[in-house]
BALOBA-1460 file (C-alpha; in Angstrom, 3 decimals):
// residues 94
<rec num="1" residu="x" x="-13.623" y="6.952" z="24.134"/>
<rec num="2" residu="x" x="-9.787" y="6.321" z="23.285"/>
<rec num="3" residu="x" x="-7.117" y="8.737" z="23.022"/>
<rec num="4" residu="x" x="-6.193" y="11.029" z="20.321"/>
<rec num="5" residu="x" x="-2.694" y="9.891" z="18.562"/>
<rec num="6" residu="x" x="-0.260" y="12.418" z="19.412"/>
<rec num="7" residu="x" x="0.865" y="12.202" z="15.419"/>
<rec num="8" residu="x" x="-2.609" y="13.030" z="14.359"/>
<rec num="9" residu="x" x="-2.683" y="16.128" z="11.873"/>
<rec num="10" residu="x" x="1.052" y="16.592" z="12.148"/>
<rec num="11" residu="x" x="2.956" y="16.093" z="8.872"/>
<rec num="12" residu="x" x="5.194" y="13.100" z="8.510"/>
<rec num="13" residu="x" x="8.784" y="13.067" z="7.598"/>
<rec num="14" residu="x" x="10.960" y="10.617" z="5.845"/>
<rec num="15" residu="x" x="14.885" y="10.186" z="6.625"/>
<rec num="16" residu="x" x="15.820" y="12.577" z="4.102"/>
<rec num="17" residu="x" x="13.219" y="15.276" z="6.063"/>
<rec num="18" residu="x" x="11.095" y="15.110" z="3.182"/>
<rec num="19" residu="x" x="7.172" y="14.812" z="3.479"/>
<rec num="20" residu="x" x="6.325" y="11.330" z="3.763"/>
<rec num="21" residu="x" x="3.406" y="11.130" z="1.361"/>
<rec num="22" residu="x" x="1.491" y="8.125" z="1.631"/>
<rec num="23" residu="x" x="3.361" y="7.036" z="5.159"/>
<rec num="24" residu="x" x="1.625" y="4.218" z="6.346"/>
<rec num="25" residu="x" x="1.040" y="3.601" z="10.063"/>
<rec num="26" residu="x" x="0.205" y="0.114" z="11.879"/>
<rec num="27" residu="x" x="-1.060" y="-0.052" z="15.112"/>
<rec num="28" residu="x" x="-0.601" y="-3.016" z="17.739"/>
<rec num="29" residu="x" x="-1.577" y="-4.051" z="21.237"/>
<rec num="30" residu="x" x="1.597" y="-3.353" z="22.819"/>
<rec num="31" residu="x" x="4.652" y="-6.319" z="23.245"/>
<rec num="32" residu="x" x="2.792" y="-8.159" z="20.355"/>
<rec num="33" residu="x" x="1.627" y="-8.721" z="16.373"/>
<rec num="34" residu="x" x="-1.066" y="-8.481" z="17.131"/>
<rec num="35" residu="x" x="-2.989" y="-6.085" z="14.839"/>
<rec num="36" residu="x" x="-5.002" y="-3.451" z="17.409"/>
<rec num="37" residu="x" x="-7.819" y="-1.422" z="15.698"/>
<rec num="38" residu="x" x="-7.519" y="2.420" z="15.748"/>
<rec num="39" residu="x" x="-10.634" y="4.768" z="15.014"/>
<rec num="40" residu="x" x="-11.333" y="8.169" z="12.992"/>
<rec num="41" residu="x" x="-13.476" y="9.566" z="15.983"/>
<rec num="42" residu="x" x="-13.645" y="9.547" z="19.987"/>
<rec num="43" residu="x" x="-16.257" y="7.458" z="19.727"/>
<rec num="44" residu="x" x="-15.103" y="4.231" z="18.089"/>
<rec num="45" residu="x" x="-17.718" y="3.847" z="15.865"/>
<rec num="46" residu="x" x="-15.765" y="3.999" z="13.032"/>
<rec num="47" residu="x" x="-12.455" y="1.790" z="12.222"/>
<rec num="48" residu="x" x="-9.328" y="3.015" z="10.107"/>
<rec num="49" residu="x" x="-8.634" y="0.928" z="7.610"/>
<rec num="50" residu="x" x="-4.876" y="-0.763" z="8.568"/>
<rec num="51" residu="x" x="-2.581" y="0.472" z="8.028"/>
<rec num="52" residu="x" x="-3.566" y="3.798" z="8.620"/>
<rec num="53" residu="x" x="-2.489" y="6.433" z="5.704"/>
<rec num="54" residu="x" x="-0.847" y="9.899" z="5.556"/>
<rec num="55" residu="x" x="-2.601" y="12.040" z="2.879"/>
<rec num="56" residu="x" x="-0.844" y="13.786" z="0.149"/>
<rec num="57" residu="x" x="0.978" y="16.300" z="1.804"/>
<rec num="58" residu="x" x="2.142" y="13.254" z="4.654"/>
<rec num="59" residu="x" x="-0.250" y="14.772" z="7.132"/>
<rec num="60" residu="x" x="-1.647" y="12.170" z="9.610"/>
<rec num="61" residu="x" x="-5.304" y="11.961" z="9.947"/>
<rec num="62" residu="x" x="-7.203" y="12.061" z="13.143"/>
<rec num="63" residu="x" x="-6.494" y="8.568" z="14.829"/>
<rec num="64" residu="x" x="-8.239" y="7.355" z="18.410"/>
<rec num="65" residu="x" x="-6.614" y="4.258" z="20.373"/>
<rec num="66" residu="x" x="-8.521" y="2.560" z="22.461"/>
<rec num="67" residu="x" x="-7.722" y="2.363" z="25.894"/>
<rec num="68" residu="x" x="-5.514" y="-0.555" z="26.570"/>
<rec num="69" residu="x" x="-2.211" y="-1.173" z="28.920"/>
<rec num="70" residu="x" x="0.060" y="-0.369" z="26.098"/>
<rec num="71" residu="x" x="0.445" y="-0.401" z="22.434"/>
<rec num="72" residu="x" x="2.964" y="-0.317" z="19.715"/>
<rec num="73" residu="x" x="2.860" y="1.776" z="15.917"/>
<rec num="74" residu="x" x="5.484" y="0.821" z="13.385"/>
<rec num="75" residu="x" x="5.702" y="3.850" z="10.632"/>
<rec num="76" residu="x" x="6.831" y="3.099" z="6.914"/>
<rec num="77" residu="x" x="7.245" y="5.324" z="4.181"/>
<rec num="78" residu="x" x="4.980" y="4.531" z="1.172"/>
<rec num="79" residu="x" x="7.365" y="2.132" z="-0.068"/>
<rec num="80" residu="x" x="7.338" y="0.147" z="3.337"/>
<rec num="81" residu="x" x="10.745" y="1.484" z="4.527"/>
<rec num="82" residu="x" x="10.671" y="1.695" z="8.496"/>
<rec num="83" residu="x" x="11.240" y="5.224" z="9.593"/>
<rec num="84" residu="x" x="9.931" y="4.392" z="13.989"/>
<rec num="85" residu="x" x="8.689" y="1.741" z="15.476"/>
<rec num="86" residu="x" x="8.331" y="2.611" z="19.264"/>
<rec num="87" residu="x" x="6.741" y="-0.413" z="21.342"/>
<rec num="88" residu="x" x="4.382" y="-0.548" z="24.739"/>
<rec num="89" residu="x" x="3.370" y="2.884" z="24.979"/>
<rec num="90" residu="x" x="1.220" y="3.619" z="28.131"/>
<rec num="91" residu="x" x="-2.218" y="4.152" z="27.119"/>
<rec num="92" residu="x" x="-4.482" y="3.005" z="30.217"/>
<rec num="93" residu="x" x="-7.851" y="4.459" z="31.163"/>
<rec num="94" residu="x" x="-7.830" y="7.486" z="32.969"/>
């Protein structure tokens, strides 16, 4: 069982604080390119598509990361304009 996304259900903004409708979120094993896959429940069993979408209102759905030494997520608007891209965030097994 992974870890819940701290973004999940929270509403997206883009740089002019609007809702970021249709943000799209991509998800990588940490210090690399390499795509990592990201799941819609605690159990795994069931991939996100990638990248991962914001709904209509820019709200995040629910997103589990496997456990893994690190990771990276680059966020775009809909229009692929980077709004964060934070790299190698800690998320080992407890």
């Amino acid at each position: 069982m992974g870890a819940l996304w701290p973004h999940s259900d929270l509403i997206e903004r883009d740089n002019n604080d609007a809702r970021a409708v249709g943000a799209k979120a991509y998800f990588y094993v940490g210090g690399t390119t390499t795509p990592l896959v990201v799941y819609e429940d605690g159990d795994e069993s069931t991939p996100h598509e990638d990248p991962v979408e914001a709904d209509g209102n820019g709200r995040w759905p629910a997103v589990f990361i496997p456990f893994t030494t690190s990771y990276d997520v680059k966020v775009t608007t809909s229009g692929g304009t980077q709004l964060y891209y934070p790299t190698e965030i800690p998320n080992p097994d407890p």
